[in-house]
C-alpha positions, 0 to 999 in steps of 0.5 A, spaced: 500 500 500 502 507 498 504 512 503 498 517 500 494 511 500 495 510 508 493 518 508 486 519 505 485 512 508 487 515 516 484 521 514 477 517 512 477 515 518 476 522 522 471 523 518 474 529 514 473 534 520 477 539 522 480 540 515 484 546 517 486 543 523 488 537 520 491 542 514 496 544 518 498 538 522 500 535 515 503 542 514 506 541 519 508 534 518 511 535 511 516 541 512 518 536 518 519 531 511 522 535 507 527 537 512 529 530 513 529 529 504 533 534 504 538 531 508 537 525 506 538 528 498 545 532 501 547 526 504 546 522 498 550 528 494 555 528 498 556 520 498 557 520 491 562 526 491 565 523 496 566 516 491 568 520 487 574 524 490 576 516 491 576 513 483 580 520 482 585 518 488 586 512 485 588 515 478 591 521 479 595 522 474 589 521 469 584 525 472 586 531 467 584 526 461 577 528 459 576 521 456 577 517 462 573 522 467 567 521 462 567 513 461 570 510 468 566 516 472 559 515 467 559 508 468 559 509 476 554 514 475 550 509 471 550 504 477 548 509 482 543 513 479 537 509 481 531 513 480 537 521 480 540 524 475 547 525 477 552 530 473 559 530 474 560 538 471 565 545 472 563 550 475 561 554 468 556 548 468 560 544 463 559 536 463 564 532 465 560 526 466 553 524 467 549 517 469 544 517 463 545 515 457 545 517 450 547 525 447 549 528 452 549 536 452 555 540 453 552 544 459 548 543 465 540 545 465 541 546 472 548 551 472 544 557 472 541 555 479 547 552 482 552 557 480 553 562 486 553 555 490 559 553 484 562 559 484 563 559 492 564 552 493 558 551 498 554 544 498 547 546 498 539 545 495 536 550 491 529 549 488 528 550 481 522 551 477 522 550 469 515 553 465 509 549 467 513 544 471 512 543 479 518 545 483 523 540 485 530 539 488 537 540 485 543 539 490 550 541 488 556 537 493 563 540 490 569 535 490 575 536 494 580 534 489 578 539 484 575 546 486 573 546 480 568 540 479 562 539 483 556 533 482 549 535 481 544 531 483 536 531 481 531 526 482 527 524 475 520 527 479 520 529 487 514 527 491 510 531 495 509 529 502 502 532 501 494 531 506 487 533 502 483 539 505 478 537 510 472 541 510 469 544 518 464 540 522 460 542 530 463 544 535 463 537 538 465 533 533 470 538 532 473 536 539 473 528 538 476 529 530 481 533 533 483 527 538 482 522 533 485 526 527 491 527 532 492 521 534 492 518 527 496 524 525 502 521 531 502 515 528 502 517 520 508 523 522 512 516 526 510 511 520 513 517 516 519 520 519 522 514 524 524 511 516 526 517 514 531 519 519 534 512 519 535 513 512 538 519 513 542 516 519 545 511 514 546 515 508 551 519 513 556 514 514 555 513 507 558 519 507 563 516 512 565 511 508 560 505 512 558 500 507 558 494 511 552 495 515 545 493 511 539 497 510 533 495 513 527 495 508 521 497 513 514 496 508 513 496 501 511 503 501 516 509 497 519 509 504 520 502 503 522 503 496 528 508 498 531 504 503 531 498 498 535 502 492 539 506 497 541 498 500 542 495 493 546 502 491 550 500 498 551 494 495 553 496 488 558 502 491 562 497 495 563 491 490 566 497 486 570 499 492 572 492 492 573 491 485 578 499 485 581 495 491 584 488 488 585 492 482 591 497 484 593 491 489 594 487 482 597 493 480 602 494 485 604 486 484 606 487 477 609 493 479 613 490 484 614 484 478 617 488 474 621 492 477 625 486 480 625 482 473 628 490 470 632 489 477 635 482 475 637 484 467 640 489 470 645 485 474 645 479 468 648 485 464 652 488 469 656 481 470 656 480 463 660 487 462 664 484 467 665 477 464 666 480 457 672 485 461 675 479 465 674 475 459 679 480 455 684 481 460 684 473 460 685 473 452 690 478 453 694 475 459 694 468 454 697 473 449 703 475 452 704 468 455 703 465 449 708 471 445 713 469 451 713 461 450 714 463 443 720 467 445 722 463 449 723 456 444 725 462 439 730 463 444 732 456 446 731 451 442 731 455 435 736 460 437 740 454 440 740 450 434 742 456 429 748 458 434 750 451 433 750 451 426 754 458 426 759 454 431 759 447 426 760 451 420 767 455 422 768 448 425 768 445 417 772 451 415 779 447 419 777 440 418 779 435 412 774 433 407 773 427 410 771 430 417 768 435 413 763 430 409 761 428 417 760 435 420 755 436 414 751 431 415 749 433 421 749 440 420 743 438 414 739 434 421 740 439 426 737 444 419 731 439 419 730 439 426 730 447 427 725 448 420 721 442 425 720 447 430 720 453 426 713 449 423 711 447 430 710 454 432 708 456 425 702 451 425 700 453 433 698 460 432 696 458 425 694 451 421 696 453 414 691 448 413 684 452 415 687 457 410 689 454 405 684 447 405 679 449 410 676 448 418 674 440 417 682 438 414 684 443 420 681 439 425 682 432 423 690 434 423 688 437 429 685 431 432 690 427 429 696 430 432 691 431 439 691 423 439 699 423 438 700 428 444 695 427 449 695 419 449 686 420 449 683 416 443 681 422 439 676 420 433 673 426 428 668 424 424 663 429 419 657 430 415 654 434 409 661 437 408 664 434 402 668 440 398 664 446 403 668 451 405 665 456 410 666 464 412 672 465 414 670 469 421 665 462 422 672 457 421 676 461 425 671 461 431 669 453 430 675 451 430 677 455 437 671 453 440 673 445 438 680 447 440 678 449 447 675 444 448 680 438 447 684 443 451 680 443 457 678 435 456 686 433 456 686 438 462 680 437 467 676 430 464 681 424 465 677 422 459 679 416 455 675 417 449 673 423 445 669 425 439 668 431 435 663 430 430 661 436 424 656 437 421 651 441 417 644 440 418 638 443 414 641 450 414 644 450 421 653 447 421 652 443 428 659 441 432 659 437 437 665 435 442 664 429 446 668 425 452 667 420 457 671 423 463 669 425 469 664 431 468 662 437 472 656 440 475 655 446 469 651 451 473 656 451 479 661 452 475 658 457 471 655 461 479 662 460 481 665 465 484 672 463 481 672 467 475 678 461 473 674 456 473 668 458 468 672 463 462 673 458 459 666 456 458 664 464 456 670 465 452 667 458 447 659 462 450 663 468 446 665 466 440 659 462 438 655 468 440 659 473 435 657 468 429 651 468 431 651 461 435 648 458 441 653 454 445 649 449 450 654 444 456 650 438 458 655 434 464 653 431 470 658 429 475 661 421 473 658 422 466 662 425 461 662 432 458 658 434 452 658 440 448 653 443 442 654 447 438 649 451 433 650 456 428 645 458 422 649 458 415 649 465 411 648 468 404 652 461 400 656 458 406 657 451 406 655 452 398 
């Protein structure tokens, strides 16, 4: 049953005496209601402006962004507008956002009635009366995070809360209207207001952020009605918060993520510069040294065999022919003897054979003469190179690769048997070195801090990246070493 019905039923009952009397009471009893719809109208103002200061607390850096105001702002509105018009405007009363739908006008209908409380940032309800139109309340709440903006809030069609006129009886019957009229009035005015002043109770914490306690629904009257859209616009509004919440704790979580991934490429990059330095300063150590030892048998074993030669010359120059024909005999084998060592060294800087027949007659000479001196049973075997030649850089840095690694198999392994297979597979050159020695744990010698032990590694890592390849260890303590190598072929390599 409506309230107004309830009314012109009670006033039935007094059996319409005392009109004037009851006029008043209802006079009376409106202004009363209107006061508490006003504050219940401003609390409701004032929720919305206060949510709104919040959706803008969340995204400050977008609050300057006209399209997302009116998009993100529109639809919370839109959630909350119920039986309201609701308006997100400047102070000249522009439109920023709206909660209806469909062409929305550039300025505020209302800006006229609410610029003087716009222009001095004052909360308040002016009434407003358009034509023909009844009267209705407009309230305007300004933000607090931006002077300059303000929320306007219109119920689509204001109720008046309003008693029929009653005409005069006798004087008696006036006496016992009066009690009765009173009386049903007491109770029409508690009915009335008890609801209302709750409302009005609830809609202030609203506007202190209380969302958690329900709205009780009292009857099926338009009280009961505003307290069921106010409840359901609680709901709404806090599964809003809710949502705002998780989602800028879901923010800071990949903000948090990639600041310590960001972090961690820094710090792969850092020791990578400090691999690449170490790495180099290895590589000139292994120069000098390397320039030293040549020095060193320059000096010692083909220096010595010169001096010799000299010495065994002047020797002849006093000896008969028949020691003479001795003396040259041995001075051709220590010739011979120091050529071999001029060639030895020669072909340790540089095969002749990588230049002039190519990486696969390098490395299996290499592998040969491997096998020779290192006593490890060294097998070389290949595939898809029948008279290929490659890049020159790409030889060069294979056969390094291949290199330093018997190296460190004859070095660190104890390796019995190791095999180097070359080979080029669709339009990739794959070199893969193998032994049966006794492994290693790659990742703890590539985490070590004993830079020693893990530039070797990166120095073949090195080479393979610079001609765009990939080097991968697989080894296990007790089960061998293997290490693959993949390089994509180029241009007319291989052809």
């Amino acid at each position: 049953m409506g309230l107004q019905n309830k009314i012109f039923i009670y006033a039935g009952v007094s059996l319409l005496a005392l009109m004037s009397l009851l006029t008043w009471i209802s006079l009376q009893t409106n202004s009363q209601s209107s006061e508490i719809v006003r504050r219940e109208r401003l609390a409701f103002a004032e929720n919305i402006a206060f949510s709104i200061d919040g959706i803008i607390r969340q995204q400050p850096d977008k609050a300057s962004d006209i399209t997302y105001v009116n998009d993100v702002i529109s639809t919370y509105l839109q959630l909350q507008a119920s039986s309201y018009n609701i308006e997100l405007v400047t102070t000249n009363g522009l439109i920023l956002a709206a909660s209806y739908t469909g062409t929305t006008p550039n300025y505020s209908s209302h800006r006229e009635s609410i610029r003087l409380l716009a222009q001095q940032r004052i909360t308040g309800i002016v009434e407003e009366q358009k034509g023909s139109q009844d009267k209705h309340l407009v309230t305007f709440v300004p933000l607090t995070t931006h002077p300059d903006w303000g929320v306007i809030i219109e119920k689509t069609q204001d109720e008046d809360i309003v008693l029929p006129w009653m005409g005069g009886r006798p004087l008696l019957v006036t006496g016992l209207v009066i009690l009765l009229a009173g009386g049903l009035m007491w109770m029409v005015t508690r009915q009335i207001v008890t609801p209302l002043k709750r409302l009005a109770a609830t809609a202030q914490r609203f506007g202190t952020g209380d969302l958690d306690a329900p709205i009780p629904v009292t009857g099926r009257d338009e009280i009961g009605e505003l307290a069921g859209n106010l409840d359901t616009m609680r709901l709404q509004l806090k599964h809003s918060l809710d949502e705002i919440v998780e989602l800028n704790r879901e923010l800071e979580q990949r903000v948090k993520q990639r600041t310590h991934e960001l972090e961690e490429l820094e710090r792969q990059l850092r020791e990578q510069n400090k691999e690449k330095g170490d790495l180099l300063g290895k590589i000139i150590t292994t120069q000098e040294e390397e320039r030293k030892r040549i020095a060193r048998e320059l000096h010692d074993e083909v220096g010595q065999s010169i001096t010799s030669l000299m010495i065994g010359f002047k020797v002849l120059e006093t000896q008969d022919p028949e020691k003479m024909s001795q003396g040259i005999d041995q001075l051709k084998k220590l010739s011979a003897q120091t050529l071999e060592d001029v060639r030895h060294l020669a072909l340790e800087l540089r095969p002749s054979s990588l230049d002039d027949l190519g990486l696969i007659a390098a490395l299996r000479q290499y592998t040969r003469e491997y096998k020779e001196k290192t006593g490890v049973n060294a097998e070389f075997q290949t595939s898809g190179f029948e008279g290929k030649r490659l890049q020159p850089e790409v030889e060069i840095a294979l056969y390094r690769i291949v290199q330093e690694a018997l190296t460190n198999v004859a070095r660190h392994a104890e390796a019995k048997k190791v095999s180097v297979l070359m080979g080029i597979r669709n339009s990739s050159i794959v070199a893969i070195v193998e032994d049966d020695g006794k492994g290693f744990d790659v990742q703890d010698v590539i985490s070590s801090k004993n830079r020693e032990r893990r530039l070797g590694l990166y120095g073949m890592q090195e080479r393979a990246s610079l001609i765009g390849g990939v080097l991968t260890i697989e080894a296990n303590p007790g089960k061998g070493t293997t290490i693959f190598v993949e390089v994509p072929l180029k241009g007319d390599e291989g052809k």
